[in-house]
Structures are given as C-alpha cells and as structure tokens.
C-alpha positions in Angstrom: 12.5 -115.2 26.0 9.0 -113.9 26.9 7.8 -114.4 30.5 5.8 -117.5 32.1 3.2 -114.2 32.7 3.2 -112.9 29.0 2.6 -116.6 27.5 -0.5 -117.0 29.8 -1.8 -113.7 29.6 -1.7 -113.6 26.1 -3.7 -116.4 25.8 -6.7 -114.1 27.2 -7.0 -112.0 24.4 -9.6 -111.5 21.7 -8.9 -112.1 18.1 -7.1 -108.9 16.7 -8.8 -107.6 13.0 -6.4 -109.8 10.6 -4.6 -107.1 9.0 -3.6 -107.2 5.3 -1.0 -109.7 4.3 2.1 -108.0 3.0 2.7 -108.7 -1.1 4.4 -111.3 -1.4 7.9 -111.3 -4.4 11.4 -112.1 -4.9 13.5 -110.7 -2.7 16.3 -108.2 -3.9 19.8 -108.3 -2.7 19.9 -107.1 0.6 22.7 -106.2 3.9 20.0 -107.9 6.6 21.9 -111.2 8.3 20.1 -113.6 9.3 20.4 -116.1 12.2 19.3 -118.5 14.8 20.1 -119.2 18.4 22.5 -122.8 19.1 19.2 -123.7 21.0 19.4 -127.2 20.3 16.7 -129.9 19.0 17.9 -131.9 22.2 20.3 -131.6 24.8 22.8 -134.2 23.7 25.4 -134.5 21.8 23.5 -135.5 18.6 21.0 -132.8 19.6 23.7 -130.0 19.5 25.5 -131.4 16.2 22.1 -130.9 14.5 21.0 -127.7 15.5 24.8 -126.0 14.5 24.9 -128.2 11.2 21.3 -126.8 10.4 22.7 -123.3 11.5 25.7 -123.7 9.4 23.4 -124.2 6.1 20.8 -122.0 6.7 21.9 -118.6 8.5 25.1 -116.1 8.5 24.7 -115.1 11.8 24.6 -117.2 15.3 22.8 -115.6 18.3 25.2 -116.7 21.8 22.4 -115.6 24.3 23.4 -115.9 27.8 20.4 -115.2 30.3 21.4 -117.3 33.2 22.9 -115.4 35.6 26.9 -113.2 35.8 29.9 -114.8 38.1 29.6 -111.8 39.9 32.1 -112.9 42.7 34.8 -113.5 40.1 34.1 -111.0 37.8 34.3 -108.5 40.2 37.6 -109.6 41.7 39.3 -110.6 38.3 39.5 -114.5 39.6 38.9 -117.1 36.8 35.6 -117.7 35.7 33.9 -121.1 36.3 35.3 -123.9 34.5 31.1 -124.7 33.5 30.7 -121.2 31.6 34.6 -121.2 30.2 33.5 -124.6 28.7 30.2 -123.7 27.1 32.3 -120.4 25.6 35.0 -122.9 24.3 32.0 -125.2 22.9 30.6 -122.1 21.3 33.2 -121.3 19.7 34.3 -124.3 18.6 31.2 -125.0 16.7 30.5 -121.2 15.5 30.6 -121.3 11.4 33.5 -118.9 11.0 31.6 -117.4 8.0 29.3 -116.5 10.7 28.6 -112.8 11.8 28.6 -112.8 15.9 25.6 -111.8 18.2 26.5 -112.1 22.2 23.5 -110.9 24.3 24.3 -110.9 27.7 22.3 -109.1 30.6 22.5 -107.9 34.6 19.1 -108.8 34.8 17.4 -111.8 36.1 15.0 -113.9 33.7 12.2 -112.0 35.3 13.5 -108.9 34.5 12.9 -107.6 37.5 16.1 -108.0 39.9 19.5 -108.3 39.7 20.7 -112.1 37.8 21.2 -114.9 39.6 24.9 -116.2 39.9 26.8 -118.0 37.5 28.6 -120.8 39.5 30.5 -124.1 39.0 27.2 -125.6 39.6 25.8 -124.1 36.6 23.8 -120.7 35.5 20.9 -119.4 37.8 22.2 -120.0 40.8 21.2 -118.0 43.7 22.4 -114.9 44.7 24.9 -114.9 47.6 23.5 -112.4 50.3 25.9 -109.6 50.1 25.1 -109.2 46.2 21.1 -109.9 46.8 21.4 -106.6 48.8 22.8 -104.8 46.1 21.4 -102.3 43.6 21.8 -102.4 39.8 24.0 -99.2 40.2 26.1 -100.5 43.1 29.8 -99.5 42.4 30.5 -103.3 42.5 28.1 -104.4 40.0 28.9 -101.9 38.1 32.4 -103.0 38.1 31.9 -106.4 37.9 29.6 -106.3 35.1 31.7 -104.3 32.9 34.0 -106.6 33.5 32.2 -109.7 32.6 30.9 -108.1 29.4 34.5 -107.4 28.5 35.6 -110.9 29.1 33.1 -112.4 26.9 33.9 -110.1 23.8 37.8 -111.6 24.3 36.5 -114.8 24.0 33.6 -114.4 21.7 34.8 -111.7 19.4 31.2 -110.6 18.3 30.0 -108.4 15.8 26.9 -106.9 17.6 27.0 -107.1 21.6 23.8 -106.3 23.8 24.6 -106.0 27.1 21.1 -106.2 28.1 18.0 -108.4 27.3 14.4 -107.2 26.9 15.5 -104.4 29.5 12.2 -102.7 29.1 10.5 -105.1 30.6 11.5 -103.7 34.6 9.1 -100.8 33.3 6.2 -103.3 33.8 7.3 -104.8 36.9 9.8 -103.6 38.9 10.0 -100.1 37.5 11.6 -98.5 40.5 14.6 -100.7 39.3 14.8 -98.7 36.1 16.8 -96.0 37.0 19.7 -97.9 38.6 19.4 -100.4 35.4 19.8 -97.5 33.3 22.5 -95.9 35.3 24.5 -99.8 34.7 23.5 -99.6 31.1 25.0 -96.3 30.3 28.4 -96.9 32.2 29.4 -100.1 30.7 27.6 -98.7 27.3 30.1 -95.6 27.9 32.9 -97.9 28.8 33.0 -100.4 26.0 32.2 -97.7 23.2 35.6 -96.5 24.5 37.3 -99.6 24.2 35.8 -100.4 21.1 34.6 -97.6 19.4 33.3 -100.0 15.9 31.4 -102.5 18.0 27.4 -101.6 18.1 26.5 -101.9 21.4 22.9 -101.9 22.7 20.4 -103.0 25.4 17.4 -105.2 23.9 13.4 -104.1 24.3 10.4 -106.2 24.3 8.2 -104.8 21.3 5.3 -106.2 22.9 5.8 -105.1 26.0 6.7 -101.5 24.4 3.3 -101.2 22.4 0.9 -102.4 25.4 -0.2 -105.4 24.2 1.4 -107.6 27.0 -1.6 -107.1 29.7 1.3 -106.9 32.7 2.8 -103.8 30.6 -0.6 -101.6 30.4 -0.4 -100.7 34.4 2.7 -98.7 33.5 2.6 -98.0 29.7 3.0 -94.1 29.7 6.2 -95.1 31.0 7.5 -97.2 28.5 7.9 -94.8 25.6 10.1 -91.9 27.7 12.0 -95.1 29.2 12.7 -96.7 26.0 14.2 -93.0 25.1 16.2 -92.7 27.9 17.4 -96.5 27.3 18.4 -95.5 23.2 20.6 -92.3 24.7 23.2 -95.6 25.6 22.2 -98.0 22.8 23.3 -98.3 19.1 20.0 -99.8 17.5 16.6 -100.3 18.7 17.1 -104.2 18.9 14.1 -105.8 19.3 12.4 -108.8 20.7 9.1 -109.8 19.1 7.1 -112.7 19.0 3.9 -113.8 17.6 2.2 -116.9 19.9 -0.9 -118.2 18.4 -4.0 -117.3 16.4 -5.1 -116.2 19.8 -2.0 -112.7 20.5 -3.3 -109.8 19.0 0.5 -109.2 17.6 -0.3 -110.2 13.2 2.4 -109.2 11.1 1.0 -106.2 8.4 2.8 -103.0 7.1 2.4 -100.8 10.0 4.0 -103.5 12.4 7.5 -101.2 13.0 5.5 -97.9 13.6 6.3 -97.4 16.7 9.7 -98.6 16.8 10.5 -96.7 13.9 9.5 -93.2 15.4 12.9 -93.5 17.7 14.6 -92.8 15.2 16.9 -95.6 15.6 18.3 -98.7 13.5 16.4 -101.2 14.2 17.4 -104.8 14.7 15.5 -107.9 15.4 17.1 -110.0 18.3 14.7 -112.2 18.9 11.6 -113.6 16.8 9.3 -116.4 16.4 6.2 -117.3 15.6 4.7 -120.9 16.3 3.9 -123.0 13.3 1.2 -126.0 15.2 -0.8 -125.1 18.8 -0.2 -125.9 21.8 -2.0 -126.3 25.2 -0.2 -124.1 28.0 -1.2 -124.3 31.9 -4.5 -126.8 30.5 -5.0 -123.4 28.0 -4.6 -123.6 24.3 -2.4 -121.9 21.8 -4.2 -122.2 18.5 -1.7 -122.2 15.3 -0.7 -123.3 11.9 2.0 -123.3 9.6 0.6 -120.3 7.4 0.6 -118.1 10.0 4.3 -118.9 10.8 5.1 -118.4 7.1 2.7 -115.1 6.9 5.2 -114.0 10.2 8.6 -114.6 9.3 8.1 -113.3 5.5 6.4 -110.0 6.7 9.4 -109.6 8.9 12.0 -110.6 6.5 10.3 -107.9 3.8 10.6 -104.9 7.1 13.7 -105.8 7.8 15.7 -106.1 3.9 13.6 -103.1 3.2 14.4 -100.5 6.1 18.0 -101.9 6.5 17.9 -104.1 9.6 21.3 -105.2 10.4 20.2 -108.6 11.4 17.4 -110.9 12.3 17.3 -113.7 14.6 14.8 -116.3 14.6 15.3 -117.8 18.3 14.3 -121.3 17.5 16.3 -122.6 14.4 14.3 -126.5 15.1 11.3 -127.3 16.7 12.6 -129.1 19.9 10.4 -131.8 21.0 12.8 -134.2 22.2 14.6 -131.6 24.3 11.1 -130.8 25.9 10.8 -133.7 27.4 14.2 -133.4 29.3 13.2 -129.9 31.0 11.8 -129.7 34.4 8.1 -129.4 34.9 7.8 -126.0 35.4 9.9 -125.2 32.9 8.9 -127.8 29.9 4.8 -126.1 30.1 6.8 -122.5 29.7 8.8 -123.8 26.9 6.3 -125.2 25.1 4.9 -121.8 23.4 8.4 -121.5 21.4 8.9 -125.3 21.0 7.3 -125.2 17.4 9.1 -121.8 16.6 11.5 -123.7 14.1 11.7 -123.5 11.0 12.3 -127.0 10.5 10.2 -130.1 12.4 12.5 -132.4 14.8 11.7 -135.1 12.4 13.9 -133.0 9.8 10.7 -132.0 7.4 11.5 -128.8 6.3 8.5 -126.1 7.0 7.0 -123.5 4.0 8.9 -120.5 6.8 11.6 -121.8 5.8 11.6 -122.0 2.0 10.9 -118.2 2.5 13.8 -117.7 5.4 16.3 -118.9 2.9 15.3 -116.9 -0.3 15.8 -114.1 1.9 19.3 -115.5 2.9 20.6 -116.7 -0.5 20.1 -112.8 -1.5 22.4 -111.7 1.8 24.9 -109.8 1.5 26.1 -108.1 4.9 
C-alpha cells in the first residue's frame, strides 16, 4: 500500500486543474477481471465471512497480497514453513471462490521498500530480521535461493493465475536507490527461474505509478531515475502492473484520458494491482483528507473505461469494504496510516452499497476473461 510518507506528503499539494471527466456509457463486453483484496471489514470471524461473501458476488478475481515479511530461514533450508503462514494459505484457499482468477503478490522487500523484508516467523509476519540475514544484500546467493524458493512454494499452494514477485519495486529508486541494482539482480533470477518452470504463468514485479510520474514529493529527488529503472525492471516482468491511488480532493493524481501516458510508452501490458480512491475525508497526522463519493465514482469508472478499452488483464480495487470496525483494532501507529484507504470500498461497513460500485459491477457483469 502507499507509504506513511506518501499519505502525508500528499496532503501538501495544491489542487491539480480538474481534468475533463471521461464520457460516461454502457460498457461493451470486455477480457479485464476484476477483483478485490480478502482485506477484511474486521478482523474476526464475521469480519472475514463478509468481506469473501461480498468478494464472491461482486469480483472474478481475488488479490492474495502478502507484504509481511519471507521465512527466510526455512525457505532457504527447505524446512517447513510456519504453521501461522501455512494456516492463513489454507484459510485462503479455503475461502477463494473457485470461479475466481488468482493474483499472489509477494515481495523480498520490506514495507518501506527500502531493505530487505522482515521475517516471517511462528510469531507472525514482520518480524525482525535475524542478524546474519540483516547483513545480507538483495543479491546474496542465499536470498536469492531462498526467495525463489518461497515464491515457488506459494504457487503449489495457491495455484495463481498472475504472480508478482515483487510489490511497488520502484519505490527503492526514491529511497534507497543504491538497493536497486541487487533488487533487480533478485528480480531477474527468480523471474528467469519461474518462467522456466512455468513458462504460461505471467510473471512480474509491481510499480508505484505515482511514484513513477513524480508526483509523490519523496520520488522527485531521484525522478530521472525512475523511467531507465522501470525499463530495466520490464526486461524481467510480463506487464507493467501497476499501483495507483487517488487520496483526496487534495493529490494532484484525477483520473482524465491521458492518465496511462506514461505507462503506456513501455510498451508493456498493463495491469492494475492495486487501486483506490476514497469516497468520504479523513483527518491524517491532525491533517485532512478532503473527499466525496463522486470523486470515488469519477475514479474507479475512468479506470474501468482504460482498462476494458486498452486490454488490461485485470484490475484490483485493494479495498473491497470500507473497514471501520477493523480500524479500531490496529495499533496506533498503524490505525492513523490506515485511515487514508479505510473508505476505499466500494461498499460502507454498514452494508450501503456506494454509486462506485453500481459502476464496478456493470463493468463486471460484461467480463469475460
């Protein structure tokens, strides 16, 4: 998800020229899945049930996105992973709608993007690093291995259709870019590796569109690096999958027909693994995120018309429900973060369906992939 440092930084710029809206019609038959993350409305067992049945009804394709950390120590010596992660797979799998299409994002990276990930322990995910892997670099023969390990033990047990094996990976341009090299060194072995094995699954590393374009404020100290990085990343990477948010009357980031530009001129597929846009404001860090439900509508249906008409494979929505009661159950720290994709949903926690998603499942009901 975008960074504690993106959210506030955002909040700092002026009010971009509103671009013109994109026509609004019917929407054709189309090959673009659409999805949602299991992110769940709470974190209980009622909580869960509602965010997969609302999954099941409204999507054909579920987003498994794991960003907490690698078992490094197993995966690298082939011992059994921890019985915490082998029971959130089974739980995953359990619940998946089998007429679902698969995404499994995965990534060596930590949720700042800029160091190795934590571990993935008995205790749970982000863990910290034991000292001999703190010490080692993103191209160290170990990780390597045990990485391309991990990865391939989660297509056994998840069987996806689309695998990235890296999350918003552009983002170590902006801050940590003497990391890049290394990462990319990683990406390309167990891209290299796993094409091998097998050959039909698209593979890819994600990129942060926002970060990509220079409107993040921590990506502009290094933004003639982003493009020939992004390059080097797509030499290993089946589509130009794409993480792109809109936070707030406030982010510079409207949706209008030039909004795939840039993305386009790689000459890539482009996919859309992460989206949102927030449909009510918030107040972040005592600063406030202005929005309303129009402008979550005016999002998701621009995106939805890019993406049927240039052939995306997929689009993800992160949020499927607006999460409020899970909010309160997060740390501190972590609930103010959260709070500029709790109203990403396309439905309210109280079950009211929003205008986004009248549009969202026009767009499905004409789905064909």
């Amino acid at each position: 998800m975008v960074l504690i440092s993106r959210l506030m930084l955002a909040i700092a710029f002026v009010l971009a020229m509103t671009s013109a809206a994109l026509p609004q019609s019917t929407p054709p038959a189309h090959k673009t899945a659409l999805g949602f993350t299991p992110w769940p409305v709470d974190f209980n067992e009622t909580g869960f049930a509602r965010t997969y049945a609302f999954i099941q009804n409204h999507s054909n394709l579920i987003s498994h996105h794991f960003d907490g950390g690698v078992p490094w120590d197993e995966a690298l010596s082939g011992r059994a992973f921890p019985d915490h992660l082998r029971r959130d797979w089974a739980f995953r799998r359990a619940n998946t709608p089998r007429s679902s299409q698969v995404l499994v994002s995965v990534t060596p990276l930590s949720f700042g993007r800029d160091a190795l990930a934590p571990a993935w322990t008995n205790r749970g995910d982000n863990q910290k690093l034991p000292r001999a892997w703190s010490k080692k670099s993103l191209d160290h023969p170990d990780v390597k291995t045990a990485y391309l390990n991990y990865v391939r033990r989660i297509i056994e047990e998840l069987d996806p259709d689309y695998l990235a094996i890296g999350i918003e990976a552009n983002i170590v341009i902006s801050k940590a870019p003497k990391l890049w090299a290394p990462y990319a060194a990683l990406n390309a072995h167990v891209y290299q590796a796993i094409k091998r094995e097998h050959p039909r699954l698209p593979v890819f590393a994600t990129v942060q569109y926002e970060h990509l374009r220079g409107i993040e404020d921590e990506a502009k100290r290094n933004l003639k690096h982003q493009r020939p990085a992004v390059a080097q990343l797509l030499r290993h990477s089946d589509y130009l999958a794409l993480s792109t948010y809109r936070y707030g009357t406030v982010h510079p980031n409207p949706m209008s027909s030039s909004y795939f530009d840039v993305a386009k001129s790689f000459g890539k597929p482009i996919a859309i693994a992460e989206s949102g846009a927030m449909s009510k404001g918030v107040k972040i860090f005592g600063m406030r995120l202005p929005a309303e439900a129009e402008d979550q509508t005016r999002f998701v249906s621009g995106l939805l018309q890019h993406a049927t008409r240039n052939r995306f494979p997929f689009v993800v929505n992160w949020v499927a429900i607006d999460f409020e009661p899970g909010l309160k159950r997060l740390p501190g720290s972590v609930r103010e973060v959260a709070k500029a994709w709790v109203y990403t949903g396309l439905q309210t926690s109280n079950g009211q369906n929003k205008p986004a998603l009248i549009v969202w499942d026009a767009y499905l009901a004409k789905s064909r992939p």
